[in-house]
VORO-450266 format. One line per field, with one value per residue (C-alpha): residue number from 1; residue in three letters; y, z, x. Coordinates in steps of 0.05 Angstrom, whole numbers, plus 5000, padded with zeros to 4 digits. Last residue first. Layout:
N
num <- (NUM, ...) .
residu <- (ala, ...) .
v <- (Y, ...) .
w <- (Z, ...) .
u <- (X, ...) .
//
This chain:
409
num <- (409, 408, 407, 406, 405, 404, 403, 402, 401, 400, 399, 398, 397, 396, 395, 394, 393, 392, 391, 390, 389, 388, 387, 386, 385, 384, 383, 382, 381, 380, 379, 378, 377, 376, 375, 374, 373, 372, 371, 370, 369, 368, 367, 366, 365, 364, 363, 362, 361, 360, 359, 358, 357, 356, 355, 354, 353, 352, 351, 350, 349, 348, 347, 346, 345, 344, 343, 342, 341, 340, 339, 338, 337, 336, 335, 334, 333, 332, 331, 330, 329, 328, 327, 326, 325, 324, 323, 322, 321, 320, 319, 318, 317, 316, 315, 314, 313, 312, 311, 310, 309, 308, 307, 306, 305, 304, 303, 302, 301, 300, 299, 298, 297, 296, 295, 294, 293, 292, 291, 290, 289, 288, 287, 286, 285, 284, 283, 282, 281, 280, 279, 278, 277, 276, 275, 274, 273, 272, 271, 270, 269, 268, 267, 266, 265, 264, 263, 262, 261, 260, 259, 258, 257, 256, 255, 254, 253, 252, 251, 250, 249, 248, 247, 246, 245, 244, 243, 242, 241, 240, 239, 238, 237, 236, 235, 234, 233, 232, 231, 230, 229, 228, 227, 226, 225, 224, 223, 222, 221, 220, 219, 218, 217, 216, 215, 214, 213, 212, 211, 210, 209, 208, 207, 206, 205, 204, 203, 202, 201, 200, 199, 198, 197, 196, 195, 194, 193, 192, 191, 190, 189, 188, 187, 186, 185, 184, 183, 182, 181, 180, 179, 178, 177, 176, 175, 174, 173, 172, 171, 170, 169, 168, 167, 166, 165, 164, 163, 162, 161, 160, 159, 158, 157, 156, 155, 154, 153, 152, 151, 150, 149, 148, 147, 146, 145, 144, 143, 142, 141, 140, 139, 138, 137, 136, 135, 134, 133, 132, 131, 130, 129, 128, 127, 126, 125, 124, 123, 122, 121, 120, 119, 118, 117, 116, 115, 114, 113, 112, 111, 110, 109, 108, 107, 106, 105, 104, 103, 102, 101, 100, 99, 98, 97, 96, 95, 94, 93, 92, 91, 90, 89, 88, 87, 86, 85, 84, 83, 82, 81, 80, 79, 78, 77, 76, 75, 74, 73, 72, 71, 70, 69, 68, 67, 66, 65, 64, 63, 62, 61, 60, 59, 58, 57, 56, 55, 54, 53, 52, 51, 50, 49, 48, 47, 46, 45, 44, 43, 42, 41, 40, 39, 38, 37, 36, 35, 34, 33, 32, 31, 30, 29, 28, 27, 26, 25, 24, 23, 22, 21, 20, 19, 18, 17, 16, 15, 14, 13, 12, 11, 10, 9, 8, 7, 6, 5, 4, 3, 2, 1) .
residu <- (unk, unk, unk, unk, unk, unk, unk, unk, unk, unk, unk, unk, unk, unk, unk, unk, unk, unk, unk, unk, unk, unk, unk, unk, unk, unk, unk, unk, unk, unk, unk, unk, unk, unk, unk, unk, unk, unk, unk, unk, unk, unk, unk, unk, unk, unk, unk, unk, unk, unk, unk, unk, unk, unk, unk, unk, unk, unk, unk, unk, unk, unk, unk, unk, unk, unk, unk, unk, unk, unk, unk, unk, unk, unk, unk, unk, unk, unk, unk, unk, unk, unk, unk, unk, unk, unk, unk, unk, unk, unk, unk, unk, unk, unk, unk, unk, unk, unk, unk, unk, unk, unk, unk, unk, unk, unk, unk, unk, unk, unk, unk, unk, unk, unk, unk, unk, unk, unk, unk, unk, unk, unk, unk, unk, unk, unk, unk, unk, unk, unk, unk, unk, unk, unk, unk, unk, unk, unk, unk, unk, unk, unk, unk, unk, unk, unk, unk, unk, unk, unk, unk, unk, unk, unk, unk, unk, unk, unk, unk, unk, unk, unk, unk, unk, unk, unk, unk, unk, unk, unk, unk, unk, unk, unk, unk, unk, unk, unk, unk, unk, unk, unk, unk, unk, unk, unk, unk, unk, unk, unk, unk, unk, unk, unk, unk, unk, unk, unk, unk, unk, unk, unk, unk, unk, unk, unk, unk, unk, unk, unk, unk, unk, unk, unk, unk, unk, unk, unk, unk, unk, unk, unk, unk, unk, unk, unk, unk, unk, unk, unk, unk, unk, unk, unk, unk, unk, unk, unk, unk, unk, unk, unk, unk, unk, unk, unk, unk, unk, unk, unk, unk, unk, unk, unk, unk, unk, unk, unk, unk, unk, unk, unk, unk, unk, unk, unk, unk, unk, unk, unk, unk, unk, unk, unk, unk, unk, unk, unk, unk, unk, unk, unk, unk, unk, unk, unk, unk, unk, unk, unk, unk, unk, unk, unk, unk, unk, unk, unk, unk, unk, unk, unk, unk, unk, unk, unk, unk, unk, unk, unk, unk, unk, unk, unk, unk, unk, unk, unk, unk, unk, unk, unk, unk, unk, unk, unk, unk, unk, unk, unk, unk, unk, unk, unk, unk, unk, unk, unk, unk, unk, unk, unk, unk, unk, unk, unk, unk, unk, unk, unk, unk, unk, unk, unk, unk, unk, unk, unk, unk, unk, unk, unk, unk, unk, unk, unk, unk, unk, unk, unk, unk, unk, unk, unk, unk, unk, unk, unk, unk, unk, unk, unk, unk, unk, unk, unk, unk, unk, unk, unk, unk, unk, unk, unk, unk, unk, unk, unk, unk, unk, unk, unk, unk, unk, unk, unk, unk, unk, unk) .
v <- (5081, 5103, 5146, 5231, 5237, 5251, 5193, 5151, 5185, 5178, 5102, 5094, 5129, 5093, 5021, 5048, 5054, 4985, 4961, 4993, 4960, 4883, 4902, 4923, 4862, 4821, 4846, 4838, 4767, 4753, 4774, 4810, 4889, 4938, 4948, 4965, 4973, 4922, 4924, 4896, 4951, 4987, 5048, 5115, 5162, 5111, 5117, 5042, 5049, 5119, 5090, 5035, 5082, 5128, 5072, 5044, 5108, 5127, 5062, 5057, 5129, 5130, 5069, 5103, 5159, 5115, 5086, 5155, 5170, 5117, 5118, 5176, 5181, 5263, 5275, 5321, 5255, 5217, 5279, 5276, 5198, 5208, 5265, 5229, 5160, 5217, 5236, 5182, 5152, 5223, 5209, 5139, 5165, 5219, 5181, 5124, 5165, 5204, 5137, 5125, 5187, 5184, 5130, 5079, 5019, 5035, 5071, 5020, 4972, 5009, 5005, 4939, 4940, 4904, 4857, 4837, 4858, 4815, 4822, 4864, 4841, 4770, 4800, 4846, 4896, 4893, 4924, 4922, 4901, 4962, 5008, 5051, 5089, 5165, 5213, 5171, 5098, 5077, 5126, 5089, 5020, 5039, 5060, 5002, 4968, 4999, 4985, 4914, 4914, 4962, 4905, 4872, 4874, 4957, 4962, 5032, 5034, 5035, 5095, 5111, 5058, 5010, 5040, 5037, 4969, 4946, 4975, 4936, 4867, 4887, 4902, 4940, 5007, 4994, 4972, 5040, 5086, 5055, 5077, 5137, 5160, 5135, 5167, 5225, 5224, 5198, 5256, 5302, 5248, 5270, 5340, 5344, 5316, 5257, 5279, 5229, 5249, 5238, 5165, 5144, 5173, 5132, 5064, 5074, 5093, 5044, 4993, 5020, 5023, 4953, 4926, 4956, 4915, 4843, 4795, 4746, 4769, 4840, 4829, 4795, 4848, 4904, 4864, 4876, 4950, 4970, 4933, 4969, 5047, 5032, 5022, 5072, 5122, 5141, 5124, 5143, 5205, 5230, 5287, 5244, 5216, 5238, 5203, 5137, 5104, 5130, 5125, 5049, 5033, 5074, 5037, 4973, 4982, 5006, 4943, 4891, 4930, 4935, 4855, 4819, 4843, 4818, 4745, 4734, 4681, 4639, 4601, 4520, 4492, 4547, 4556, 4607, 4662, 4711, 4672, 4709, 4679, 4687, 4641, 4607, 4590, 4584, 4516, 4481, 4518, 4565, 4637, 4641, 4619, 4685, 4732, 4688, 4705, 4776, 4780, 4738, 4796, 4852, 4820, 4805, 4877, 4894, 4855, 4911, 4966, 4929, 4911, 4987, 5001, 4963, 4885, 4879, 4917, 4854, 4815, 4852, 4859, 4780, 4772, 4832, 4808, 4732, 4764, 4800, 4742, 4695, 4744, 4747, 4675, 4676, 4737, 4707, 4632, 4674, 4657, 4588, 4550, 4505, 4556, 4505, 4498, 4578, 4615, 4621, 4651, 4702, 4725, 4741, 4772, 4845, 4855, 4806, 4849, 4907, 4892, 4869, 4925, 4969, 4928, 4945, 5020, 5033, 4994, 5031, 5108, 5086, 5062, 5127, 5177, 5137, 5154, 5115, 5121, 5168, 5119, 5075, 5140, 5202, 5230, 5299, 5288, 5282, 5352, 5383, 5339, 5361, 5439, 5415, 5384, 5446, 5495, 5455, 5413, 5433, 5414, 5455, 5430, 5412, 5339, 5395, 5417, 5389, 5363, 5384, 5334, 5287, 5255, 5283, 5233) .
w <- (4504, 4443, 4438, 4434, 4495, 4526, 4503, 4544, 4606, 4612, 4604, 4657, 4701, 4689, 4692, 4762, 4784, 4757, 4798, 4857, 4854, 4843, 4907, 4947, 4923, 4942, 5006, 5022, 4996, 5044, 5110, 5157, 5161, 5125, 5053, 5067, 5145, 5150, 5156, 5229, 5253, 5320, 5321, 5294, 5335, 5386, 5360, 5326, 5291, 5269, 5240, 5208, 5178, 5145, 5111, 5081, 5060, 5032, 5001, 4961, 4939, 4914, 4881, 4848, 4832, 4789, 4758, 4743, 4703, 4668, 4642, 4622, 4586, 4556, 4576, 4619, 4641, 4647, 4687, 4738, 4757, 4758, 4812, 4852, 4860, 4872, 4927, 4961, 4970, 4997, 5047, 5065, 5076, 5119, 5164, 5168, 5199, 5228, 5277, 5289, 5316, 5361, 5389, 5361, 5402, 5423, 5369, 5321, 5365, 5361, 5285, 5277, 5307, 5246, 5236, 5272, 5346, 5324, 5400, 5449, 5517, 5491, 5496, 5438, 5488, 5530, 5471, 5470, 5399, 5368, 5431, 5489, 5433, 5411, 5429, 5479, 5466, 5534, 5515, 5446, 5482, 5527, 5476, 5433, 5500, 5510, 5453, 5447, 5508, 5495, 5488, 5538, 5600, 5589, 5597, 5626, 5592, 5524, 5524, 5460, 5427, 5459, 5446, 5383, 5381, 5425, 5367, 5315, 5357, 5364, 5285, 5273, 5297, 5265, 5190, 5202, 5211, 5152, 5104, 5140, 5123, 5044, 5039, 5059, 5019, 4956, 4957, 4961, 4889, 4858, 4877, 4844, 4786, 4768, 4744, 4740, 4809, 4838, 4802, 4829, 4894, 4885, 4874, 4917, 4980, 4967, 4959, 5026, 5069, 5037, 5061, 5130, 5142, 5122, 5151, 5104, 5093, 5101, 5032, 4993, 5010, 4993, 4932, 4906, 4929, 4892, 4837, 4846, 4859, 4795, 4752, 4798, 4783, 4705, 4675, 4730, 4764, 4688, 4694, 4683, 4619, 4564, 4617, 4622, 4581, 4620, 4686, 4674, 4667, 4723, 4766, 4740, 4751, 4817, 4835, 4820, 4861, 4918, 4898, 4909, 4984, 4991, 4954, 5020, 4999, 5053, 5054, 5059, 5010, 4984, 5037, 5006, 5065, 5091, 5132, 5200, 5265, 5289, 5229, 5182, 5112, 5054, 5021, 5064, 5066, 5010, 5032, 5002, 4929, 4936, 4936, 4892, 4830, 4861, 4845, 4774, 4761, 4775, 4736, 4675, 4677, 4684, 4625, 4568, 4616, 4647, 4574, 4559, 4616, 4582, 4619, 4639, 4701, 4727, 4712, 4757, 4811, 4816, 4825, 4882, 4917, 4908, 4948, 4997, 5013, 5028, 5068, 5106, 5115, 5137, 5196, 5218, 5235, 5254, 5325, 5317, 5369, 5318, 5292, 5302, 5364, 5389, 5441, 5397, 5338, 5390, 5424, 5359, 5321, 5337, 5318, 5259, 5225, 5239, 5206, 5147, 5152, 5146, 5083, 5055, 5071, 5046, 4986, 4968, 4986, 4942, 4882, 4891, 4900, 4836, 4787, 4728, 4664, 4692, 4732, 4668, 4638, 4603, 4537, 4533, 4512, 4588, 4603, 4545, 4557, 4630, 4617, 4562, 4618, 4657, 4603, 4583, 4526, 4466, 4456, 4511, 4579, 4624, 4654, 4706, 4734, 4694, 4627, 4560, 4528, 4462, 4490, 4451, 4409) .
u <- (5143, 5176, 5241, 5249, 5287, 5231, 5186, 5249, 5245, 5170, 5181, 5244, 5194, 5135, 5179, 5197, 5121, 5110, 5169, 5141, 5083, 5117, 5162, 5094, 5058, 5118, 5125, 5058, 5048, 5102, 5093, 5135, 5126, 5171, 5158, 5085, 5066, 5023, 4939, 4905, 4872, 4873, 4829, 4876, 4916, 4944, 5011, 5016, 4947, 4963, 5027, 4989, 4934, 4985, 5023, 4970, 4942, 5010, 5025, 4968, 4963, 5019, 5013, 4950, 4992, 5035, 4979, 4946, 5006, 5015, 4943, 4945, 5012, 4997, 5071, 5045, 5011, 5068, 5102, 5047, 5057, 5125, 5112, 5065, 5105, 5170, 5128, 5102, 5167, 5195, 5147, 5157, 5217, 5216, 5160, 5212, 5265, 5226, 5210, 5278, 5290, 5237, 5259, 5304, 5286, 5229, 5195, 5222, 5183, 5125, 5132, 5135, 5066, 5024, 5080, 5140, 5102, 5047, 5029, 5058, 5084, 5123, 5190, 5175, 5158, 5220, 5260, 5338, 5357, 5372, 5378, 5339, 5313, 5333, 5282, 5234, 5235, 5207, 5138, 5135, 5135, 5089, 5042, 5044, 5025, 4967, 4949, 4951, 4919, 4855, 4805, 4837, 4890, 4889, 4817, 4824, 4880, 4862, 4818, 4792, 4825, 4789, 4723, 4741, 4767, 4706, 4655, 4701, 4682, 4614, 4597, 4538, 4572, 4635, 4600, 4557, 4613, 4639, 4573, 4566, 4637, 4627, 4566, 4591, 4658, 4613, 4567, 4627, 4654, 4592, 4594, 4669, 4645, 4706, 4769, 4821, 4846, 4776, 4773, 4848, 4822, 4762, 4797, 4863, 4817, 4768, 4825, 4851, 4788, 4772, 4839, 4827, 4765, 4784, 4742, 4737, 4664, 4687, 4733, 4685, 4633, 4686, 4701, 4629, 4620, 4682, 4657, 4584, 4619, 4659, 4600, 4563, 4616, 4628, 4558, 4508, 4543, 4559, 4613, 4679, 4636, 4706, 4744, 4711, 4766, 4814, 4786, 4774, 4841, 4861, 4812, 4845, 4918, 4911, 4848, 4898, 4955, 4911, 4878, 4949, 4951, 4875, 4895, 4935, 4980, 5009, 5074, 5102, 5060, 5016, 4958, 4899, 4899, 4851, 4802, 4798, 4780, 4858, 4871, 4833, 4868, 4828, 4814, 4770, 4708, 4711, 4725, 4799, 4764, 4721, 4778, 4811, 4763, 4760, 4837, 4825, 4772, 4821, 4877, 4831, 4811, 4884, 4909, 4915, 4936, 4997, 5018, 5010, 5056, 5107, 5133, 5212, 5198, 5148, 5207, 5246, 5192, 5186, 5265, 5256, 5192, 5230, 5286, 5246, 5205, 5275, 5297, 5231, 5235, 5311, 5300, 5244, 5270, 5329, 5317, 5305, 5256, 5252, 5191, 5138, 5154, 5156, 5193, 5256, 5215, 5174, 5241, 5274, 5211, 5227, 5304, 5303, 5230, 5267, 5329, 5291, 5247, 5310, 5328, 5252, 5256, 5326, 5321, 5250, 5291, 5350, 5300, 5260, 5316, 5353, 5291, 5313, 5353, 5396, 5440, 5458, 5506, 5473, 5491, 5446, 5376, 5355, 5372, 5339, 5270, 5263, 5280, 5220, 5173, 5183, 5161, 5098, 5098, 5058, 4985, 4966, 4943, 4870, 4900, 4928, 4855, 4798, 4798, 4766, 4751, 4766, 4823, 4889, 4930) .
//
């Protein structure tokens, strides 16, 4: 059934399919074995990103698991526990598949408020886990969930939710963005009380992109770009500790033993790595040097030990990642799938500004902040946040293949 509105750029199409969406349909309706029912570049591309991260996570933690107590001074302590993650990211991501889109679209406001529901739980006094100054954790037995990994796929689901059923008010500045500008507003608090600034960059990237892409007034969502830059220009200013990042970051060696050590270091370790890596296995950085080395700065190590090299690697496929998400997401709404289709986007979105961010972190390009690089990094709500997503974004695809062979979705 068609929205009643005209809409902007390529939600604006004819009743009939277009040309490219029936090449799409003819080639599909022929007898096809298992492999066509999904997009294989995407699934071979996740696999390859989350089993190099496993190597990854191995090569960069060893030193740090055999130098700690509470690790058994193991040196697959590491290795197991993100093993472990990526197999319950995996037997959580199939059932996830199992669920329609329309399922997805039914429960996302509940998802969203259960996300701010624990988003405030993980700042009660003695229930959320302090570390490093920050309280970002609700303690499960022997893990950590990080309610703000949850939330990015929470708030996905639910800004496209709401962009569909505000599409025929895409024009209205007080009826299609405040409401979303207030929520946005609301978790950000939540978020910077934990603190938490790079998740609220990224859920306010997910959330208006997903609002821009659905099509919002173009001056509104300006207006919102300047705001928005003031607004986090402010929250560094006022804050010391993110003035000394910047300042940090904009010369990191001339406090290179502290505000600009981590760094510094990150830097070293991509200058030793040159064009090929000095070997898998054989960085001095992770050797106690550079901190979180199996997390935030996996990269650096990758730079090291794999070089540049290495590093394209990753860049190539986070890329092509990025790029089927965006494609599936446009071919569910050719196939007038709106909601689908700005899901999958939204993913996209996701993972390439999270992505983004942490490689600037790692080359000096961007302040240091402490976000993961998705499907790579240790940490286990991550990875299963990021296997859950991507299982959303494959039920799209198997979806939009189905309505174009003529089946229901």
């Amino acid at each position: 059934m068609r929205l009643g509105l005209r809409l902007p750029g390529w939600f604006d199409r004819s009743a009939s399919r277009s040309a490219e969406t029936r090449r799409a349909v003819h080639r599909l309706s022929a007898p096809a074995g298992p492999s066509a029912e999904l997009d294989e570049v995407l699934m071979w591309t996740s696999a390859c990103l989350l089993l190099f991260g496993w190597v990854m996570v191995y090569s960069a933690s060893i030193a740090t698991a055999e130098g700690l107590a509470y690790t058994g001074h193991q040196s697959t302590f590491y290795l197991v526990r993100h093993g472990v993650f990526l197999a319950v990211g995996v037997l959580v991501g199939l059932v996830a598949f199992q669920l329609q889109v329309r399922t997805w679209q039914k429960f996302s406001p509940y998802l969203f408020m259960a996300g701010v529901a624990l988003l405030v739980l993980v700042l009660v006094p003695g229930i959320g886990r302090e570390v490093n100054g920050a309280s970002r954790w609700l303690p499960l037995g022997p893990v950590n969930f990080q309610p703000s990994e949850a939330m990015k796929l929470f708030a996905a689901l639910y800004a496209a939710d709401y962009t569909v059923r505000k599409l025929p008010l895409m024009a209205s500045f007080r009826r299609a963005f405040l409401p979303m500008a207030g929520v946005v507003l609301l978790v950000g608090f939540l978020l910077l009380k934990e603190p938490d600034f790079g998740a609220f960059v990224v859920i306010t990237a997910i959330a208006f992109g997903i609002l821009f892409l659905g099509g919002i007034n173009v001056r509104v969502f300006a207006l919102l770009l300047i705001v928005a830059v003031i607004g986090f220009a402010l929250l560094v200013w006022l804050s010391p500790y993110r003035r000394d990042r910047i300042f940090g970051f904009m010369d990191p060696f001339q406090d290179a033993f502290g505000k600009g050590y981590q760094l510094s270091h990150a830097l070293i370790a991509f200058g030793r790595g040159e064009w090929f890596g000095v070997g898998l296995g054989a960085s001095v950085e992770k050797l106690f040097y550079l901190p979180e080395a199996h997390t935030d700065f996996i990269l650096a190590i990758i730079a090291e030990e794999l070089g540049l090299a290495g590093v394209l690697v990753v860049i190539a496929l986070f890329a092509i990642l990025v790029q089927r998400a965006f494609a599936i997401g446009r071919q569910a709404i050719d196939l007038e799938r709106y909601y689908a289709g700005l899901v999958a986007q939204g993913i996209g979105l996701w993972i390439g500004v999270q992505s983004f961010i942490n490689m600037g972190v790692n080359m000096g390009l961007l302040p240091t902040k402490g976000l993961t690089l998705p499907l790579m990094s240790f940490g286990g709500s991550g990875i299963v946040a990021n296997c859950v997503a991507l299982a959303v974004l494959l039920r799209i695809d198997w979806e939009n293949r189905q309505v174009m062979r003529g089946g229901g979705a």
